[in-house]
RODO-2510 file (C-alpha; in nm, 4 decimals, decimal comma):
residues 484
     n   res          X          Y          Z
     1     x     5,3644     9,4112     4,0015
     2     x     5,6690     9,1565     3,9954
     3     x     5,4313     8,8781     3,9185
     4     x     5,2891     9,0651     3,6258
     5     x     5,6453     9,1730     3,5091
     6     x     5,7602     8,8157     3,4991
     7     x     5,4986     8,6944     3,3505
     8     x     5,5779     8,9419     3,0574
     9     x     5,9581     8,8615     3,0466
    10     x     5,8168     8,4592     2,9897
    11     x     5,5892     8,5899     2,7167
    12     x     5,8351     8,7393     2,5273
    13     x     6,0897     8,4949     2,6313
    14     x     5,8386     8,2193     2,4165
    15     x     5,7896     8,4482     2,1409
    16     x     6,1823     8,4780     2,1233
    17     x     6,2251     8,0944     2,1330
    18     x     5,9352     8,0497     1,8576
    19     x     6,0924     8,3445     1,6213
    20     x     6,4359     8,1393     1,6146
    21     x     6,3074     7,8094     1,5949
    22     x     6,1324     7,9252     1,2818
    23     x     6,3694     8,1025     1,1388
    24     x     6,5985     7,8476     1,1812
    25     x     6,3852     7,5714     1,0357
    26     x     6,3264     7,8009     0,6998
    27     x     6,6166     7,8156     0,6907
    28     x     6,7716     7,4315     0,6841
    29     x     6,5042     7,4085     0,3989
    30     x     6,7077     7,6253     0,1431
    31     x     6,9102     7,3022     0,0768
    32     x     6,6338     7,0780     0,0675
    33     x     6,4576     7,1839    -0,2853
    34     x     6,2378     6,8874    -0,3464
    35     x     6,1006     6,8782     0,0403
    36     x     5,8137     7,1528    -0,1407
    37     x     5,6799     7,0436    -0,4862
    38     x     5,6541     7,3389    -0,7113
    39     x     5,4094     7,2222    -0,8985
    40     x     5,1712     7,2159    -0,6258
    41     x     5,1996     7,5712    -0,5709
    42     x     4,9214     7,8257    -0,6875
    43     x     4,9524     7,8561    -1,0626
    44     x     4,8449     8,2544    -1,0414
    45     x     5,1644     8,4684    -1,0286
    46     x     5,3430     8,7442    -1,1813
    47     x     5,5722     8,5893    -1,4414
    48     x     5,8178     8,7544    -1,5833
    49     x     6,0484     8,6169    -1,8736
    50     x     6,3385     8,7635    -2,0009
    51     x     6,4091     8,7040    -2,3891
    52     x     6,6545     8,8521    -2,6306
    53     x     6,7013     9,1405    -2,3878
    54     x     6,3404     9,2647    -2,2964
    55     x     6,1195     9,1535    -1,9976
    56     x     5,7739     9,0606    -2,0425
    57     x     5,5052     8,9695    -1,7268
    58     x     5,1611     8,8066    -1,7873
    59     x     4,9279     8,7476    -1,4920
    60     x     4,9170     8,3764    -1,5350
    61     x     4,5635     8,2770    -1,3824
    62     x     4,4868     7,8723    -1,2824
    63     x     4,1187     7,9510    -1,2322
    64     x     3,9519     7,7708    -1,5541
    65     x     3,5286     7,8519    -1,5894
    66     x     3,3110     7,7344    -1,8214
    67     x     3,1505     8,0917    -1,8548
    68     x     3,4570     8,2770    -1,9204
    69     x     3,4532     8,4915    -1,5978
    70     x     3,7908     8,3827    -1,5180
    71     x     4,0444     8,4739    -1,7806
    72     x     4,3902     8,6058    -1,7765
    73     x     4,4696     8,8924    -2,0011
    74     x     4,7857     8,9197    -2,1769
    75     x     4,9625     9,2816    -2,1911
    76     x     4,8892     9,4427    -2,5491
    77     x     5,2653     9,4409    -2,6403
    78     x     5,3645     9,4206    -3,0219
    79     x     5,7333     9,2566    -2,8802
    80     x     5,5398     9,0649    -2,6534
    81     x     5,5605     8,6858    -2,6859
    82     x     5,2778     8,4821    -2,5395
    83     x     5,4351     8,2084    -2,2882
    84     x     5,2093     7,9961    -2,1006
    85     x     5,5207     7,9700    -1,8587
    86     x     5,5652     7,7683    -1,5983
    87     x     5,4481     7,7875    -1,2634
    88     x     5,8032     7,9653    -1,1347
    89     x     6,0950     8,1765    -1,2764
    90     x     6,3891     8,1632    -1,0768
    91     x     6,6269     8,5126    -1,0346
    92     x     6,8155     8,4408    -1,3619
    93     x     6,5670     8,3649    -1,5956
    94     x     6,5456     7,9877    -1,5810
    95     x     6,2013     7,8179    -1,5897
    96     x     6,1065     7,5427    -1,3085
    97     x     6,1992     7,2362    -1,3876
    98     x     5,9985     7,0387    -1,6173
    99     x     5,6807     6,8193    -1,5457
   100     x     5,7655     6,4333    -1,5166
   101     x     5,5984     6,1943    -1,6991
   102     x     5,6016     5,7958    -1,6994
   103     x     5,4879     5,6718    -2,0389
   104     x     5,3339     5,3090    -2,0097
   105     x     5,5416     5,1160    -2,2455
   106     x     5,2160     4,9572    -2,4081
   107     x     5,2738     4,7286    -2,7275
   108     x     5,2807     4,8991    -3,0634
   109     x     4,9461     4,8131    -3,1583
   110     x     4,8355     5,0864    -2,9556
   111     x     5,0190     5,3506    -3,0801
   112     x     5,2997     5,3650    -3,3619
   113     x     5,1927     5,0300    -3,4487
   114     x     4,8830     5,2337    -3,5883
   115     x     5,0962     5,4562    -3,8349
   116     x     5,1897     5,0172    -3,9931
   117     x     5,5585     5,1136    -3,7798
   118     x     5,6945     4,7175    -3,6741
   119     x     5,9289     4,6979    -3,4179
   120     x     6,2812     4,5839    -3,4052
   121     x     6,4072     4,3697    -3,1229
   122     x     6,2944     4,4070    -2,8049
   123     x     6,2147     4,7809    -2,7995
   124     x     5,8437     4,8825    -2,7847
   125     x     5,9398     5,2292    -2,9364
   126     x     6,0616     5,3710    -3,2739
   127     x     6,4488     5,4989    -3,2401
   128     x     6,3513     5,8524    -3,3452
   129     x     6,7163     5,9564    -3,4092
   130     x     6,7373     5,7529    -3,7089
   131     x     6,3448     5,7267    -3,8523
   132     x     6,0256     5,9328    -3,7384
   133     x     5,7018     5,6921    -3,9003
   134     x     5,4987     5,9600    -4,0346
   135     x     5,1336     6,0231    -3,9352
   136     x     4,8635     6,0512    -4,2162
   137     x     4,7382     6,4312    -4,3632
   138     x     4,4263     6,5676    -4,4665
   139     x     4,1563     6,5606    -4,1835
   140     x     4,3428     6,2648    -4,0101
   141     x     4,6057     6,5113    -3,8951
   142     x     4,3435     6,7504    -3,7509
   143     x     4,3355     6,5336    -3,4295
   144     x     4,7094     6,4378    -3,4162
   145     x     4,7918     6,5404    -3,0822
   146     x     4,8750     6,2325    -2,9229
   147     x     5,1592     6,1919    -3,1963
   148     x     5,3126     6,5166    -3,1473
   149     x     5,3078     6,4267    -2,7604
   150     x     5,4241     6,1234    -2,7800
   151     x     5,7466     6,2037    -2,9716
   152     x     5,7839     6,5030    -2,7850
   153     x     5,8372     6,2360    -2,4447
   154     x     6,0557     6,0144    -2,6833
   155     x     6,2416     6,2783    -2,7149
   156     x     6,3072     6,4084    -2,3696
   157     x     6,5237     6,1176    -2,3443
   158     x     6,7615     6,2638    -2,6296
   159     x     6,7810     6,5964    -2,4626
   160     x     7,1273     6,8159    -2,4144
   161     x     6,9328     6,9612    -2,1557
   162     x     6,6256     6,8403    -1,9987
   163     x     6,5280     7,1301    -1,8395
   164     x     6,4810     7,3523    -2,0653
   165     x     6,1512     7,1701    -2,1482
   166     x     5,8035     7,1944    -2,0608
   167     x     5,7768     6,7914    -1,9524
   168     x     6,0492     6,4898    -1,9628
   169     x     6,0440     6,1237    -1,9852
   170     x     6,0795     5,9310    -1,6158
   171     x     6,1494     5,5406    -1,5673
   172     x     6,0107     5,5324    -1,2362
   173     x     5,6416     5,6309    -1,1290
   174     x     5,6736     5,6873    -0,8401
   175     x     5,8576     5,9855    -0,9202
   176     x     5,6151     6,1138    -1,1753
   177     x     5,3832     6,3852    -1,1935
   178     x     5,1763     6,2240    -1,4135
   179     x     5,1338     5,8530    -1,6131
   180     x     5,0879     5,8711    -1,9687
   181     x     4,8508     5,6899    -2,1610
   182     x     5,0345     5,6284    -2,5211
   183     x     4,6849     5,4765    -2,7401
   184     x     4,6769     5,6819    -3,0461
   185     x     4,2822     5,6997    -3,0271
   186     x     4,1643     5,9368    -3,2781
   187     x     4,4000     5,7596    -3,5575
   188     x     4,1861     5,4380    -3,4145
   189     x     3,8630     5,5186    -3,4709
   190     x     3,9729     5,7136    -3,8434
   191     x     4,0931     5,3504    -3,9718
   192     x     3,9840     5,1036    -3,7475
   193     x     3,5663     5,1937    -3,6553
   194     x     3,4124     5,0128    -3,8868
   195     x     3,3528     4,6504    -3,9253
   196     x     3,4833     4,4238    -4,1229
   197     x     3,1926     4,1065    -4,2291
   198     x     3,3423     3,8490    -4,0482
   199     x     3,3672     4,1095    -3,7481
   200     x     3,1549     4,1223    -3,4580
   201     x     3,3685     4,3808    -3,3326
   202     x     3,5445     4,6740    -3,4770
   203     x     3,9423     4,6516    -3,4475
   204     x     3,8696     4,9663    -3,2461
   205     x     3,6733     4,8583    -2,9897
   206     x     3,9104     4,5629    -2,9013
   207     x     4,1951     4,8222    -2,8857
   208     x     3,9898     4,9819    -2,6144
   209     x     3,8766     4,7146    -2,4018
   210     x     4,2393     4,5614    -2,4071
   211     x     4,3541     4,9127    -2,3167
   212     x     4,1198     4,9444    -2,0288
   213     x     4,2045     4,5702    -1,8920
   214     x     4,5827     4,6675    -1,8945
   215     x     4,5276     5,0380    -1,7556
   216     x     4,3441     4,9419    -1,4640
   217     x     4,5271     4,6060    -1,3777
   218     x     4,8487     4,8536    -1,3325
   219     x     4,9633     4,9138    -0,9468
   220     x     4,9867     5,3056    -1,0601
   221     x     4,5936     5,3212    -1,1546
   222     x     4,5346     5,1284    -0,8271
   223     x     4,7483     5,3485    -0,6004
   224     x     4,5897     5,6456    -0,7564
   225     x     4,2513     5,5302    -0,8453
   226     x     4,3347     5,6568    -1,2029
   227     x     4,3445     6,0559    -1,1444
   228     x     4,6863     6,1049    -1,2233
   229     x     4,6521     5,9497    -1,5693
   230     x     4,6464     6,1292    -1,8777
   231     x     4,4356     5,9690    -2,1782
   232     x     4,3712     6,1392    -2,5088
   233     x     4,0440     6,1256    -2,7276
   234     x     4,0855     6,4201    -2,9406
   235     x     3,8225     6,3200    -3,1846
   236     x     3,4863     6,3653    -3,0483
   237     x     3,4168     6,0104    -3,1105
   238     x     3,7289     5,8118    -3,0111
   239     x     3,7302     5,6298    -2,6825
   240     x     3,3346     5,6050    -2,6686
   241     x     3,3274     5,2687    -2,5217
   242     x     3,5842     5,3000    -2,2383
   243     x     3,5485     5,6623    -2,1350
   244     x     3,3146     5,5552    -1,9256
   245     x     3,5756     5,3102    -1,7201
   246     x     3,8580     5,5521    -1,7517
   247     x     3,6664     5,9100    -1,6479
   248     x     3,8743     5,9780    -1,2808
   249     x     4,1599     5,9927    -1,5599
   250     x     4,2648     6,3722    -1,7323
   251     x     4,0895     6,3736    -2,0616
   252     x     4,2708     6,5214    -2,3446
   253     x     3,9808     6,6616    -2,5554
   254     x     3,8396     6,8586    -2,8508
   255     x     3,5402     6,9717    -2,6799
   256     x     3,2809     6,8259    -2,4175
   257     x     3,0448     6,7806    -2,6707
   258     x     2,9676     6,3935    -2,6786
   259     x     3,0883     6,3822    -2,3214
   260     x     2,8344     6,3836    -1,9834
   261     x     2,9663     6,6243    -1,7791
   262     x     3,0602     6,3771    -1,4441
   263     x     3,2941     6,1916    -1,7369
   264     x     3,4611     6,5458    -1,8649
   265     x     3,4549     6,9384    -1,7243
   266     x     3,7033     7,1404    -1,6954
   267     x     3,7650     7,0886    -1,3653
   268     x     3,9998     6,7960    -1,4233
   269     x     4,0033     6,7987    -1,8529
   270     x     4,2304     6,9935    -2,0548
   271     x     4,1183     7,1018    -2,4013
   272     x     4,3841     7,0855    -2,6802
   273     x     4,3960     7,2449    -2,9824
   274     x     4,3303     7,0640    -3,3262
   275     x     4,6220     7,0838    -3,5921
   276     x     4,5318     7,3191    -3,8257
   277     x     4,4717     7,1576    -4,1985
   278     x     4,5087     7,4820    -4,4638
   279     x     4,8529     7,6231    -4,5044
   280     x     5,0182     7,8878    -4,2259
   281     x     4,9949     8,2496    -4,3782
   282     x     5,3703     8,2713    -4,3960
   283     x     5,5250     8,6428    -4,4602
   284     x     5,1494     8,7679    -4,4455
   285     x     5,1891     9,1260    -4,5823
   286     x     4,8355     9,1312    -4,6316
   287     x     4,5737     9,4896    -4,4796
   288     x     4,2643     9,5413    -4,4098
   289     x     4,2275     9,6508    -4,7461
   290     x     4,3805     9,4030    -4,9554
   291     x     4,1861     9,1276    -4,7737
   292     x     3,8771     9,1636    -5,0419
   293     x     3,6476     8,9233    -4,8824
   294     x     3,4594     9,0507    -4,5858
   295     x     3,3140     8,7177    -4,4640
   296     x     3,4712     8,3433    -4,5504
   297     x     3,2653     7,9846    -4,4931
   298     x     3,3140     7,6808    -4,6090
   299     x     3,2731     7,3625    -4,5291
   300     x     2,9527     7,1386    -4,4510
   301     x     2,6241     7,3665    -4,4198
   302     x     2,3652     7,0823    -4,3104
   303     x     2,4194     6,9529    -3,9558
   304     x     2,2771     6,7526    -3,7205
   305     x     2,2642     6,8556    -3,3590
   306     x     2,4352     7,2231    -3,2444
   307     x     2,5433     7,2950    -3,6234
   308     x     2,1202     7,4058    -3,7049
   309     x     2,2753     7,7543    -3,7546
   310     x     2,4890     7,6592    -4,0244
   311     x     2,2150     7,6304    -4,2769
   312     x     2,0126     7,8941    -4,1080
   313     x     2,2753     8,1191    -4,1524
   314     x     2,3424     7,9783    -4,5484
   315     x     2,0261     8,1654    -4,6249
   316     x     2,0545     8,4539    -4,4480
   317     x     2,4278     8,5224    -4,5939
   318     x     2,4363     8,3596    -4,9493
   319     x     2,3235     8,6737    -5,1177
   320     x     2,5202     8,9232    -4,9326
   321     x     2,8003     9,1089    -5,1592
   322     x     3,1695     9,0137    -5,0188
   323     x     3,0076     8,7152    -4,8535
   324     x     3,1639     8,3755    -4,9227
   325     x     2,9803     8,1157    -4,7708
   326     x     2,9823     7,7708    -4,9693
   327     x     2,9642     7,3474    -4,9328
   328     x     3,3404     7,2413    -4,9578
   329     x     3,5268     6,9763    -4,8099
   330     x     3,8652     6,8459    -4,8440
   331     x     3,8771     6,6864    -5,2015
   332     x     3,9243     6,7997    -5,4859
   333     x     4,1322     7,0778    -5,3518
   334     x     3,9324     7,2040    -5,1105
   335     x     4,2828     7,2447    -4,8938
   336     x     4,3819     7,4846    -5,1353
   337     x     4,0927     7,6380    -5,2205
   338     x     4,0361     7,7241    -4,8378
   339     x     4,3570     7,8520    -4,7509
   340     x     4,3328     8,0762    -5,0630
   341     x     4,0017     8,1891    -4,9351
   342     x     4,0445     8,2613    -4,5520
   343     x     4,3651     8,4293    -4,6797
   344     x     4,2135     8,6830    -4,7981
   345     x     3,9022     8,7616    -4,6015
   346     x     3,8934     8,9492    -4,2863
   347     x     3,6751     8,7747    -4,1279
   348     x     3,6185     8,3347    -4,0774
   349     x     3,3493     8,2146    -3,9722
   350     x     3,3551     7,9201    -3,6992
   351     x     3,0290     7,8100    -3,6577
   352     x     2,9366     7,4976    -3,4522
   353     x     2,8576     7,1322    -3,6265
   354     x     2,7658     6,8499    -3,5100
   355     x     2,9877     6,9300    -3,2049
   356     x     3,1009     7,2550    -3,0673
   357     x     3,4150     7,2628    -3,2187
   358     x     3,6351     7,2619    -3,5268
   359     x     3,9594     7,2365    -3,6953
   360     x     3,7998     7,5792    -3,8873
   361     x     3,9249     7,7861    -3,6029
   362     x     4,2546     7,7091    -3,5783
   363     x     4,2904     7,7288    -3,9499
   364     x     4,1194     8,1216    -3,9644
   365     x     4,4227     8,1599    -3,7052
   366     x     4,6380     8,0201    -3,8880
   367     x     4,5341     8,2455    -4,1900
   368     x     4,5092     8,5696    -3,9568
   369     x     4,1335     8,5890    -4,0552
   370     x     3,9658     8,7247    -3,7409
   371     x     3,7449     8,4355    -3,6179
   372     x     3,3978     8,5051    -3,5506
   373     x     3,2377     8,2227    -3,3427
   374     x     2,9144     8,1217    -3,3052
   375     x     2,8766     7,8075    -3,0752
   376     x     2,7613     7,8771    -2,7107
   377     x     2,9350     7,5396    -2,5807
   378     x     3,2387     7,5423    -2,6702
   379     x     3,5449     7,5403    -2,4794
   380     x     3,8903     7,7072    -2,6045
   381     x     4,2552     7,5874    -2,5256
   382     x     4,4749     7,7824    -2,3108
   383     x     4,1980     8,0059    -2,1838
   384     x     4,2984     8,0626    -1,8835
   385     x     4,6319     8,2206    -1,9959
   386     x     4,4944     8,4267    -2,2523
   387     x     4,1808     8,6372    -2,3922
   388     x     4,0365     8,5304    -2,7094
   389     x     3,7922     8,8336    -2,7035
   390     x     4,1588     9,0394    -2,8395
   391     x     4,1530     8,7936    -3,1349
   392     x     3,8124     8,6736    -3,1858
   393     x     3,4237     8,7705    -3,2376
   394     x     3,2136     8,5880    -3,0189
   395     x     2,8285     8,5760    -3,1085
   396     x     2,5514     8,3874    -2,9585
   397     x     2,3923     8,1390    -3,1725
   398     x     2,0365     8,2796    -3,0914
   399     x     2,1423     8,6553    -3,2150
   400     x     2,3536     8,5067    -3,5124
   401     x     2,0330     8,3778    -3,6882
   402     x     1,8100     8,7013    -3,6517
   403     x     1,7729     8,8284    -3,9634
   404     x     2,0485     9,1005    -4,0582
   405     x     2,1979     9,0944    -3,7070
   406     x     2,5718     8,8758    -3,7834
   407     x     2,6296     9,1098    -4,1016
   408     x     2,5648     9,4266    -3,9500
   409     x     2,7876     9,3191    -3,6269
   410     x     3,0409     9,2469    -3,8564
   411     x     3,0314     9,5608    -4,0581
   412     x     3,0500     9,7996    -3,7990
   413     x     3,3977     9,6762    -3,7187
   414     x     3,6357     9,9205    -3,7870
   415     x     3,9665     9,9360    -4,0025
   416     x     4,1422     9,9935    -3,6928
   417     x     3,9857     9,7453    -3,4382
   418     x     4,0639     9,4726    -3,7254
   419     x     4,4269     9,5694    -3,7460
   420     x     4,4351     9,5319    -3,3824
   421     x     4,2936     9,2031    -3,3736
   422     x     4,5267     9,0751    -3,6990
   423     x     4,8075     9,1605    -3,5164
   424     x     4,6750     8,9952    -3,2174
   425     x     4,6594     8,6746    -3,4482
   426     x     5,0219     8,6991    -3,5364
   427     x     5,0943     8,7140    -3,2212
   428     x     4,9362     8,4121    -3,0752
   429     x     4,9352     8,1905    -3,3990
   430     x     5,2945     8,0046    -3,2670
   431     x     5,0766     7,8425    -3,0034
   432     x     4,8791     7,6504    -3,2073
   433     x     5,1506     7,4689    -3,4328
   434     x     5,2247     7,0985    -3,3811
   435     x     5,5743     7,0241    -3,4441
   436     x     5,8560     6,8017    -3,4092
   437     x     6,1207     6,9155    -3,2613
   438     x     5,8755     7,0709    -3,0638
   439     x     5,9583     7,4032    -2,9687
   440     x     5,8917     7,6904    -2,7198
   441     x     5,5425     7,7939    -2,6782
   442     x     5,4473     7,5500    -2,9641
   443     x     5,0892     7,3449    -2,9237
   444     x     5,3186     7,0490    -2,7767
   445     x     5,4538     7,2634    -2,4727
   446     x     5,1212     7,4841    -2,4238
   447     x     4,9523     7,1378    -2,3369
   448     x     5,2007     7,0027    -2,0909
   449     x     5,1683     7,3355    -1,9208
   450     x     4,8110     7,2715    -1,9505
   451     x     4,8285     6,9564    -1,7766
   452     x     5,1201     7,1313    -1,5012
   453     x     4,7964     7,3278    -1,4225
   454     x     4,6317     7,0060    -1,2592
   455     x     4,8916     6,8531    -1,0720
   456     x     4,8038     7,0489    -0,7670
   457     x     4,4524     6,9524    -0,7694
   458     x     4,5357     6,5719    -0,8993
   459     x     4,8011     6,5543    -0,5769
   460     x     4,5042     6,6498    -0,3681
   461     x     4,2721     6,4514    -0,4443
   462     x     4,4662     6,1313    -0,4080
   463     x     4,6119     6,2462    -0,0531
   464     x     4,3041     6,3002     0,0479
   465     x     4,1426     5,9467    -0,0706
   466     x     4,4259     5,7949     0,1752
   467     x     4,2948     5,9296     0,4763
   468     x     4,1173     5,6246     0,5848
   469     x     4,2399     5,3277     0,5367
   470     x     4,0445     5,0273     0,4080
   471     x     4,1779     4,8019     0,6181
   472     x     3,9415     4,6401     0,9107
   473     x     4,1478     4,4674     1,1572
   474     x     4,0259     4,1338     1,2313
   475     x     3,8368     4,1248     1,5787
   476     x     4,0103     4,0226     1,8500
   477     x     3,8518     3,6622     2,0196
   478     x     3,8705     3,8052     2,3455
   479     x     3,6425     4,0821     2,2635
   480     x     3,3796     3,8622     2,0913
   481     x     3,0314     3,8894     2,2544
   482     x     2,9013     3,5514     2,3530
   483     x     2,5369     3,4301     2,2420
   484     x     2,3509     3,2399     2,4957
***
């Protein structure tokens, strides 16, 4: 019996020892904040945001599926303002601090240099505090985004304080999150594809090649094999020829649509939105019943590729009363002319082309016409922190072109489920708009919270390509086997 009763005094004796030891190691960590990154924590979490005196929580979900089955609802809340937040709200309201970022000070050939901007002195970078060079409109501006981002990180630098923002400008690497990739791509392929006569090849391709030599010749690609890199090719067809050296890097992307899917998934991508080209429904004091048009399209109607339907569905909708569906493009006012249409239809069609996506979706948000889409591949930004379905009609293509089915789905949609869903769009419509200053829960911070959402995974995957190393000791001679 006194064996057995000692032997229970040691056990609890340990378990005494190990409680305080613990305790006392959490507790030397409270003044050690950067020992734990927080970005590597899980992104799902009750967030809660106080503004202008009411609370608001979203279940903030990190889980990103190609099918949709993973989504994150936001609360039905009229007040409510959709934050993608980041990953952690402290007790008195202050966000994390912001995502790091070290911006490769490439020459201006690759970037502003594109907009005809010429340096001064010894500076790589326009002083934005005294002149912002101005990016081109019309359909150029659609895939703008590496603009917008790029100022935004200019302008980090500038900041009263730096952590109110979603991401900030770093000098040293090693202390990033993330290495940014400044080539304005999409602007390079809209002016400088084609080729000249004397050419053998496009100004566009050499901007790649001479991006790829410099990218991967830099000890940051090296150390990280390239998976902490962020490059943008917004444009379906921009960076064609060195995707395919530059795919362990985080794609900023349209769509996957000209893409294999080893090169770009969502597993390590992050979709963007395009900018929107027709004119934001400002002061919309539009209803259900002022909003004459039931159905708007227009645009291209023959495609190549995914955008069969478009045609198909030409024929099958052409002679339907309150039915606008019509060629147009972007001369001869066909900016105007669209924003005058989707303003005042209920419903926008977004149907796919010759890839899955278009700018046509973010304008029908833009005008607070309900979307309806038809294009089973495409991929949505920001889908894992909210649901489209509130917003949007989602079709398949192969039920869209049976005869009477898209009109009649569309029709039985009630006065009240629209008004629902067009104050949905008001809602959400701030997170699509590119702007600089950028601003909270603009386009510009929803993508660096994007891209917060794969620093977790990046950091694991390069820890866990240094397990090994690749270093073979050389062979000691006195373990060398003779040959007879």
């Amino acid at each position: 019996m006194a064996e057995k009763r000692g032997s229970s005094i040691t056990k609890i004796a340990f378990l005494c020892l190990f409680i305080t030891t613990t305790m006392m190691f959490v507790l030397s960590l409270r003044g050690r904040p950067g020992l734990f990154d927080h970005k590597t924590m899980p992104a799902e979490k009750l967030l809660t945001v106080f503004n202008n005196g009411y609370s608001q929580t979203s279940n903030q979900s990190n889980a990103e599926s190609s099918n949709g089955s993973n989504r994150a609802i936001l609360a039905n809340s009229k007040k409510q303002r959709v934050e993608g937040g980041g990953f952690q709200v402290s007790c008195n309201g202050n966000l994390k601090e912001p995502l790091k970022i070290f911006l490769y000070d490439l020459d201006p050939e690759f970037h502003f240099g594109l907009l005809d901007w010429k340096p001064q002195g010894n500076s790589v970078w326009p002083d934005i505090r005294t002149k912002i060079p101005s990016y081109p409109g019309g359909l150029n501006s659609q895939h703008s985004i590496e603009y917008w981002l790029t100022l935004d990180l200019l302008a980090s630098e500038f900041s009263e304080n730096p952590s109110s923002r979603e991401a900030i400008r770093v000098k040293n690497s090693s202390e990033a999150d993330l290495i940014f990739v400044p080539f304005f791509s999409s602007l390079s392929y809209n002016r400088y594809s084609k080729l000249s006569p004397h050419q053998k090849k496009s100004k566009n391709w050499e901007l790649q090649e001479k991006l790829v030599k410099f990218v991967m010749s830099q000890k940051e690609w090296k150390i990280s094999g390239g998976r902490n890199h962020v490059v943008l090719a917004h444009h379906p067809n921009s960076m064609l020829n060195a995707r395919m050296q530059l795919w362990p890097a985080i794609f900023i992307l349209s769509d996957f649509g000209r893409y294999p899917i080893n090169v770009a998934n969502l597993d390590k991508d992050v979709i963007a939105p395009y900018k929107h080209v027709i004119k934001s429904y400002v002061n919309d004091s539009s209803d259900f019943d002022s909003r004459k048009t039931l159905l708007y399209f227009q645009g291209a109607i023959y495609r190549k590729n995914g955008g069969f339907a478009r045609q198909e569905l030409y024929y099958l909708l052409k002679d339907e009363k309150d039915v606008h569906f019509s060629f147009g493009s972007v001369q001869r006012n066909g900016i105007r002319q669209a924003s005058q249409g989707m303003h005042s239809s209920k419903f926008c069609l977004n149907i796919a082309g010759d890839t899955p996506s278009s700018n046509r979706l973010f304008d029908a948000i833009a005008s607070h016409c309900v979307p309806v889409i038809i294009s089973d591949e495409i991929e949505l930004p920001y889908e894992d922190i909210f649901d489209y379905t509130e917003f949007c009609i989602f079709i398949r293509t192969s039920d869209a072109v049976k005869k009477g089915f898209l009109i009649n789905r569309i029709r039985s949609i009630t006065k009240d489920k629209w008004t629902q869903m067009w104050e949905k769009l008001k809602q959400v419509e701030p997170l699509f708009e590119f702007q600089y200053p950028s601003k909270e829960g603009d386009a510009v911070q929803m993508i660096w919270q994007s891209l917060s959402h794969k620093v977790s995974s990046v950091k694991m995957k390069i820890n866990k390509s240094k397990r090994y190393s690749r270093f073979v000791p050389r062979k000691r001679r006195g373990l060398r086997t003779r040959t007879k």
